[in-house]
Structure formats: C-alpha cells, structure tokens
C-alpha positions as CSV (number, residue, x, y, z in Angstrom):
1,X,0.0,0.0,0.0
2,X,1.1,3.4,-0.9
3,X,0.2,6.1,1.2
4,X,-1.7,8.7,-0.2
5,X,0.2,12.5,0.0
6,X,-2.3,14.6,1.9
7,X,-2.7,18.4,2.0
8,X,-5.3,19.2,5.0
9,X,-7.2,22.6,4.8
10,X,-9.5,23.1,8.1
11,X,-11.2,25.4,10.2
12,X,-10.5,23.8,13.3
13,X,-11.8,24.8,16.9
14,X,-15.6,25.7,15.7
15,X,-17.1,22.2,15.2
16,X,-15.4,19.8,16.8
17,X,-15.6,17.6,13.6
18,X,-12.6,19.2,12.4
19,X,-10.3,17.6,14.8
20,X,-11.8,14.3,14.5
21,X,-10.9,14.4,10.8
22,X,-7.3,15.3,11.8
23,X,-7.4,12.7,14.0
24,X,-8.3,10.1,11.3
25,X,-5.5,11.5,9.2
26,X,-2.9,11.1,11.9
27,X,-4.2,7.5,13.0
28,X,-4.7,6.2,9.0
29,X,-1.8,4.4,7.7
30,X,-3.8,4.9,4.1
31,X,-2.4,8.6,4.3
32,X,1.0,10.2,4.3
33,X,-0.3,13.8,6.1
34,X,2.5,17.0,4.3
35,X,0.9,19.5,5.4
36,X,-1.8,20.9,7.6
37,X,-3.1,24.7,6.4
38,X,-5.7,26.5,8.4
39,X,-8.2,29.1,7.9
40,X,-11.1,31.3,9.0
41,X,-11.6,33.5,11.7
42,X,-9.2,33.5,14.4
43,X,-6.7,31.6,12.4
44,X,-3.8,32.0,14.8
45,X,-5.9,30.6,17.6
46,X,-6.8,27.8,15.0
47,X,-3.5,27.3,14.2
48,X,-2.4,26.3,17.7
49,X,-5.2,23.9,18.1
50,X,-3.7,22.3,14.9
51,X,-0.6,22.2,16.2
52,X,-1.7,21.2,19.6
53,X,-3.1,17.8,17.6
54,X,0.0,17.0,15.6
55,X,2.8,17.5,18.4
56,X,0.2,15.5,20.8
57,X,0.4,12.5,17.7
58,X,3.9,12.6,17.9
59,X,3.9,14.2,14.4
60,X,5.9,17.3,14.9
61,X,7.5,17.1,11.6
62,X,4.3,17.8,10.2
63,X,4.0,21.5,9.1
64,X,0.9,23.6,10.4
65,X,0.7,27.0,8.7
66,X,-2.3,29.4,9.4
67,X,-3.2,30.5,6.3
68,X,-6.7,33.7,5.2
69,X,-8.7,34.7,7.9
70,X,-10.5,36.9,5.3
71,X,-12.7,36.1,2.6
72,X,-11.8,35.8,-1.3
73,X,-13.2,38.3,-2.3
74,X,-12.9,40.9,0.6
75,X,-17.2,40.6,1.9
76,X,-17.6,40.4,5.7
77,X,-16.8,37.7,7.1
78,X,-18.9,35.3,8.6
79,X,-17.9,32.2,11.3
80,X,-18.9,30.3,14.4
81,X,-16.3,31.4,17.1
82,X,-13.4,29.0,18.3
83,X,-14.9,26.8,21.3
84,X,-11.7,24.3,21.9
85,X,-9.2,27.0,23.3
86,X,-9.3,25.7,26.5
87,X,-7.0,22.3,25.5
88,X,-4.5,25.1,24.9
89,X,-1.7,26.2,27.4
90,X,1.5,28.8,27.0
91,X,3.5,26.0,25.3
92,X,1.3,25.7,22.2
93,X,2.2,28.4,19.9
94,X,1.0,29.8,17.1
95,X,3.3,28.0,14.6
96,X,5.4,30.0,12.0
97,X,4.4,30.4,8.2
98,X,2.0,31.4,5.4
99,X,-0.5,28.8,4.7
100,X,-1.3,29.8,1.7
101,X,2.7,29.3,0.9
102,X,2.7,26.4,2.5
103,X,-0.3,24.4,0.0
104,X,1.7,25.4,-3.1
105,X,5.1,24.6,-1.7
106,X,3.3,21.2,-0.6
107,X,1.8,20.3,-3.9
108,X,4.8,21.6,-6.3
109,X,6.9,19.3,-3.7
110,X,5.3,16.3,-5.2
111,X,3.6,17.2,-8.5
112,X,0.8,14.9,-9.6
113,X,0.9,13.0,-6.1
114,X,-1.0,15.2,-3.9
115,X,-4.4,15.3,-3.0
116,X,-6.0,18.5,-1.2
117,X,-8.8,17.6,1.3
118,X,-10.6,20.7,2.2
119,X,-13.1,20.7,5.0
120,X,-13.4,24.5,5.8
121,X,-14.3,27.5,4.1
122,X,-12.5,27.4,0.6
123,X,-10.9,30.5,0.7
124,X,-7.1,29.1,1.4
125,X,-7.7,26.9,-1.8
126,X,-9.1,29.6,-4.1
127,X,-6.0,31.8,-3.0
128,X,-3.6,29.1,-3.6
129,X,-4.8,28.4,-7.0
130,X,-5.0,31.8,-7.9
131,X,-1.6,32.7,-6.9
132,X,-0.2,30.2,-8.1
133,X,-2.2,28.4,-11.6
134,X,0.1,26.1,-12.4
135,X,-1.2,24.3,-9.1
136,X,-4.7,22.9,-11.8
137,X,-1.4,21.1,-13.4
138,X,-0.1,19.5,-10.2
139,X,-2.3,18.6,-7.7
140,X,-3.8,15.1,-8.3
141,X,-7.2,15.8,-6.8
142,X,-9.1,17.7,-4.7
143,X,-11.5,16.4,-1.7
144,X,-13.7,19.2,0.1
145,X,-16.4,18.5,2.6
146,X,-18.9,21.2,1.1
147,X,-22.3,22.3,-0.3
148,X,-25.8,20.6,-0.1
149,X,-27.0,19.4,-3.2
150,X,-30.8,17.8,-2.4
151,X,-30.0,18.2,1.6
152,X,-33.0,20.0,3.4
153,X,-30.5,22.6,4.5
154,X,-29.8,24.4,1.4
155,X,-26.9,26.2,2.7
156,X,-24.0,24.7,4.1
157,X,-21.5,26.1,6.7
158,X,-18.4,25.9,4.5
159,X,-20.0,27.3,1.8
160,X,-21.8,30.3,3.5
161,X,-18.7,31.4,5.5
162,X,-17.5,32.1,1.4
163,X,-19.6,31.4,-1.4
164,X,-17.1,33.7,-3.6
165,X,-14.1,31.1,-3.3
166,X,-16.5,28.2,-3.3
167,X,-17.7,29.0,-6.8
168,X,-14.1,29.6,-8.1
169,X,-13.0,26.3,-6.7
170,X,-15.9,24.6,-8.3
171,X,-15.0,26.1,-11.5
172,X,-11.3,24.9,-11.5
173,X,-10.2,21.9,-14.3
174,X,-8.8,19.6,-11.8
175,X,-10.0,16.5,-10.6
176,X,-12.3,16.9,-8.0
177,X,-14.9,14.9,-5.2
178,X,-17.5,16.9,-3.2
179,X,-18.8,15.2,0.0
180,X,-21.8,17.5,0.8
181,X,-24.2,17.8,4.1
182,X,-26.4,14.7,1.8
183,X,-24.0,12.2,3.3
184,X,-22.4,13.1,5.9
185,X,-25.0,14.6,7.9
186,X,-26.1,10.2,8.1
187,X,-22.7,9.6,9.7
188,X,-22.1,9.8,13.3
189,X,-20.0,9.6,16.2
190,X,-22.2,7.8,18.4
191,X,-21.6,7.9,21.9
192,X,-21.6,4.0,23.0
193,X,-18.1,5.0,21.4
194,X,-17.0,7.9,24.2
195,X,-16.5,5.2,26.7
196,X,-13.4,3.5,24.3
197,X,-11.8,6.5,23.7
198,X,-11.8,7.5,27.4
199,X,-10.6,4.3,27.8
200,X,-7.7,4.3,25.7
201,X,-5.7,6.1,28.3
202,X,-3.2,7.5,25.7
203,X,-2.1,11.8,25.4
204,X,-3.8,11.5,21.9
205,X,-7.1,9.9,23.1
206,X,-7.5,12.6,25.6
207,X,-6.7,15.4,24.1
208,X,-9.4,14.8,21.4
209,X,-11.8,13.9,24.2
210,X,-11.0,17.0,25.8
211,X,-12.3,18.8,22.6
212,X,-15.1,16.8,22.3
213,X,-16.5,17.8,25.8
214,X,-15.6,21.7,25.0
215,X,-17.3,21.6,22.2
216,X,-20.5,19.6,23.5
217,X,-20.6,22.6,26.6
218,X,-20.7,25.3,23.7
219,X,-23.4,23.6,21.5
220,X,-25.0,21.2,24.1
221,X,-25.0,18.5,21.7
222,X,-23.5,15.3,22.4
223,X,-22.9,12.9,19.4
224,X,-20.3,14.6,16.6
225,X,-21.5,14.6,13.4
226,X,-18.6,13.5,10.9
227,X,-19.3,15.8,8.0
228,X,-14.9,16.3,7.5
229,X,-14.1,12.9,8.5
230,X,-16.0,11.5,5.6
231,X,-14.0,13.6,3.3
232,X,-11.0,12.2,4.8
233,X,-11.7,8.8,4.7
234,X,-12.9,9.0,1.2
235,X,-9.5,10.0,0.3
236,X,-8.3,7.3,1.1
237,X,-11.6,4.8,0.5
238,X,-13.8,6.3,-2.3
239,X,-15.6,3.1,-1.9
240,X,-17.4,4.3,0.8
241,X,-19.6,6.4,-1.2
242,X,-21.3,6.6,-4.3
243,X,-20.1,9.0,-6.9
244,X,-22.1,10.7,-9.8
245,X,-20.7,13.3,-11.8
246,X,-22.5,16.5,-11.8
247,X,-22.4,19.8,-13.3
248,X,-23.0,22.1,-9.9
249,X,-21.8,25.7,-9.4
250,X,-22.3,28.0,-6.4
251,X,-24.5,31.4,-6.0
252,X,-22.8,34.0,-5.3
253,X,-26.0,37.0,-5.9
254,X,-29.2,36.4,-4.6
255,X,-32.4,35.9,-6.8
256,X,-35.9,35.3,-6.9
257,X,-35.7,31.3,-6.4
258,X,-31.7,31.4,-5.0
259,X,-29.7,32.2,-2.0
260,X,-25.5,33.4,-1.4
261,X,-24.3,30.1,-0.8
262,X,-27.0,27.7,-2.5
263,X,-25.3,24.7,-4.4
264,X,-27.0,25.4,-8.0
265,X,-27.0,23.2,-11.5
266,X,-24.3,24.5,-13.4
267,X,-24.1,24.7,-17.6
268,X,-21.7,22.6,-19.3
269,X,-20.1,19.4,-18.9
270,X,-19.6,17.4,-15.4
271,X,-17.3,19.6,-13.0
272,X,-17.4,17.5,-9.8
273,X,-17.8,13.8,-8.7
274,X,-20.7,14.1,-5.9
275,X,-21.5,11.7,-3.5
276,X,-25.2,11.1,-3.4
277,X,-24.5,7.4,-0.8
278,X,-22.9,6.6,2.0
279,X,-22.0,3.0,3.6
280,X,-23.1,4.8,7.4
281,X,-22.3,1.6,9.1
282,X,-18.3,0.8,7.4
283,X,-17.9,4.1,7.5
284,X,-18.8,4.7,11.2
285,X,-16.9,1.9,12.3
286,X,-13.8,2.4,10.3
287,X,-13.7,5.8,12.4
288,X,-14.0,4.6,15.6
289,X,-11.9,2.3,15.6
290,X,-9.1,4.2,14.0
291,X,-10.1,7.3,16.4
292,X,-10.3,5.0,20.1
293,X,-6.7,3.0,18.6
294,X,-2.8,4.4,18.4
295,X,-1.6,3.6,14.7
C-alpha cells in the first residue's frame, strides 16, 4: 500500500468535527499527512489547536501554517467562534508560516501526487490556486467537505462562511470529489463510542476527548456529526460512497428562487464527482476504531 500524499485545509476549533478528521488523518496508515493549512476567523488561535493535535500525535515534523482569515473576495466575514481553546496552554504556539505558501510549496513538492482535502471554508484553496495556476497542473485531486445538493439545509456552513471562493474552486479543471451535508449529515459519532476512547488512556485519546466535551458545553449536543471525517476517509476509500458526476456551481448573488451560498445546476459538462451514498455503518466503524486506537 502506498500512502496517499495529503494536503489538510480546516477550520478547526468551531465544530469539533474538524479535529476528528485530523485525528483520522494522523491515526490512518492509508495517508501520508504534508501539510496541515488553516483558515477562517481566528486563524492564529486555529492554528495552535492544529498544532496542539499533531505535536500530541507525535507528528511534529508535520508543518501547520495558518493560512486567510479573510474572505476571497474581501465581503464580511462570517464564522462560528473557536470553542476548543481551553486544551490550549503557553506552550502551544502559534506556529510559523503562510498557509497559503505552505499548500503550493506542498503540492509543487510532489507534482501529480498530492491530494487537497478541504473541509473548511475554501478561501485558502481559491488563493492558492489563484496565486499560483500552475497548481490545476499539479495537484492530483481535490476532496472538500462542502455544499448541499438535495440536503433540506440548502446552505451549508463551509460554503456560507465564502460562497465567492467556493464558486471559483468549483469552477477549477482539476479533478475533483464533493462530499456534501447529503452524506455526511447520516454519519455519526455515536456515543456508545465515548466510553473506548476514554478508555484508551493515551495523550492522543484525551486530548481529542477534551475537545469533544468543550465543544458539547458550547453547543450542548452530544454525538459529533462526521461531516470532515467522511471527506477524509474517502480520500483514502472512495468506496465508501457513491459517486455521480455533476455539473453544480455556487451562487454567489441572490435571486428570486436562490440564496448566497446555495449549491445550484451548473451549464456545461460534469465539474465534480458528488457523493449522493454513503456505507453509514463501514464508514462509522472504520472511524471509531481508528479514532479509540494508536496507529
């Protein structure tokens, strides 16, 4: 088996989703992690949280970057504050670097090797491609936890916080999977697991339960939904969905019938491989027991 050369792009410290995918990352054997970029609001807080995960993994080698805490193109931002700091302590730093830097150097280190998973806002992966172009040549595909095609939600988190960089990600001729709010929101972290991962009684186990129990004070919900750890895994296992290509863009105006941030039928040929299926039980168990185990 050959690893699979990972780029991560998160918002991580809003849901607590985020570190579970990087926790699946860390504890897959199926990927070989580069780089970890980071974006939104607060992005040096963000950052540290990253950080936090990979030097509690052992993983230090692994380069965290905080990359836009902006938007593409320059509209207020919108985000869910940070609800994980208290993991933190005065020797977790904000680590050094550009993100934005950091994906292109990343990608252009291993051109036609790497595949971006994105499971925050897209606006790190809309600047990276538009500063550097070349990057549509390089990258071997591109994952992103995003959108809501036929979901009763029309509007999806990642998607809202920057419709503008959404639509010019969708638009870019690279290969590309969507995992949208369709499938994940099926896929749980169910809390007959908790007890296992208490019980693990490792630093890496802890520290995610830790951020699991922040994160259930701030919302007062109690079972994770795994909206970014699906887009991980499928990385690695596309198997676990079912993929249809489709021809979707995003709106970026409002109209009559449309929403900023709606997930809308495009003109032209295929742009995206969506997945429309999920197998909820392989899926679910594949996590936890990668998440409650040290690899």
């Amino acid at each position: 088996m050959v690893p699979v050369k990972t780029v991560l792009d998160t918002d991580i410290g809003t849901d607590v989703d985020d570190a579970l995918a990087l926790a699946l990352a860390l504890n897959s054997p199926e990927i070989e992690l580069l780089a970890i970029t980071v974006v939104s609001t607060e992005v040096k807080l963000r950052s540290r949280l990253a950080a936090k995960v990979v030097k509690t993994w052992g993983c230090g080698d692994i380069s965290v970057a905080a990359g836009r805490p902006d938007t593409f193109d320059g509209r207020t931002v919108f985000a869910n504050p940070v609800n994980q700091q208290a993991v933190l302590t005065a020797d977790d730093p904000a680590p050094p670097g550009n993100g934005i830097d950091l994906m292109i150097e990343a990608i252009q280190s291993h051109p036609g090797e790497v595949t971006l998973v994105s499971i925050g806002q897209l606006t790190n992966v809309a600047a990276a491609f538009n500063q550097a172009p070349e990057l549509t040549e390089q990258v071997q595909r591109l994952v992103m936890m995003a959108g809501a095609v036929e979901h009763e939600r029309k509007i999806e988190y990642n998607v809202r916080c920057d419709p503008a960089a959404a639509a010019y990600v969708f638009d870019l001729p690279v290969e590309k999977i969507l995992i949208p709010l369709d499938v994940t929101t099926r896929c749980k972290y169910r809390e007959q697991y908790h007890a296992e991962l208490v019980s693990a009684k490792a630093k890496h186990s802890a520290l995610i339960w830790e951020m699991i129990q922040a994160w259930q004070q701030a919302t007062g919900r109690s079972e994770p939904i795994l909206h970014d750890p699906l887009a991980v895994a499928v990385s690695f296992m596309p198997e676990l969905v079912t993929l249809e290509p489709m021809c979707l863009t995003v709106a970026t105006e409002p109209s009559e019938t449309t929403e900023i941030g709606q997930i809308i039928p495009g003109n032209g040929q295929p742009n995206l491989q969506v997945a429309t299926d999920v197998d909820v039980e392989r899926f679910e168990s594949l996590f936890a027991e990668r998440l409650s185990t040290r690899g």
